[in-house]
C-alpha positions in Angstrom: 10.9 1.5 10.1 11.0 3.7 7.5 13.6 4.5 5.2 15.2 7.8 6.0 17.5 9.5 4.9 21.5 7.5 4.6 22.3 7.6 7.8 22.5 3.6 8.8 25.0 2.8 10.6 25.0 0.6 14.0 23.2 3.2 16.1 22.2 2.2 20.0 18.3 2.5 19.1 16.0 3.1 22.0 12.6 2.0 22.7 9.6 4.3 21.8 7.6 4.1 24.5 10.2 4.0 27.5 12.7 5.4 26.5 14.8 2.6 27.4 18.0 1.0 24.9 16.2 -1.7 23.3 18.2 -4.8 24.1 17.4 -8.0 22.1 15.5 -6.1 19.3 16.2 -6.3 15.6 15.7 -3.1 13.3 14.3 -3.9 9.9 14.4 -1.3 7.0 11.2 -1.5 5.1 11.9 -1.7 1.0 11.2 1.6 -1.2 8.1 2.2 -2.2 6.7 -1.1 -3.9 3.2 -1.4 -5.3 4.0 -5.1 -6.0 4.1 -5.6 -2.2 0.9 -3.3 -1.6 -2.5 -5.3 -2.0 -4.4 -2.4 -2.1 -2.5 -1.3 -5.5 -3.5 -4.6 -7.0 -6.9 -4.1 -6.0 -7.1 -0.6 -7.7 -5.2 -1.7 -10.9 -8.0 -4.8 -10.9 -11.2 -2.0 -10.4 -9.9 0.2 -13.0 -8.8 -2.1 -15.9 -13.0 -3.6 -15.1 -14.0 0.0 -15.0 -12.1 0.5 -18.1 -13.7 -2.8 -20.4 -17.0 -1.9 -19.4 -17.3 2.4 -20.0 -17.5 2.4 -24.3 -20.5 0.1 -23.2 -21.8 2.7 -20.3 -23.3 5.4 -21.0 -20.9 7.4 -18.3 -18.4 7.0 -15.8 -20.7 6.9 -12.9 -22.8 4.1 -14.1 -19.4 1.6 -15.5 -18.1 2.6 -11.7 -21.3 1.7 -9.9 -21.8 -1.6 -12.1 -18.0 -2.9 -11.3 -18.1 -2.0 -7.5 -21.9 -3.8 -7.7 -19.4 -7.1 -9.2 -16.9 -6.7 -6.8 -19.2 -6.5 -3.7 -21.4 -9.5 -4.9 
């Protein structure tokens, strides 16, 4: 579940799909944004620090992208 706004208090929390009061289930807040949790922010951090070594040695950004995705894929 998202994190709304501050309303979080103990709430009678109904099913989605029925409609029905959810007995037995357990309502878990999700942390704040967190790119340390996010893989896909470690991935981007790892293609653009590579993207950055190689573009003083590339003659332009397309070619020092294409040659670090080439890396990645292989």
């Amino acid at each position: 579940m998202k994190n709304g706004s501050t309303r979080r208090g103990k709430q009678n929390y109904k099913c989605r799909d029925c409609g029905r009061q959810a007995a037995g289930c357990q309502v878990v807040y999700l942390p704040p944004y967190s790119p340390d949790l996010n893989r896909i922010e470690k991935c981007w951090a790892w293609l653009k620090s590579r993207i950055r070594k190689l573009l003083p040695e590339s003659p332009n950004l397309r070619d020092a992208m294409e040659s670090v995705l080439k890396q990645a894929a292989s």
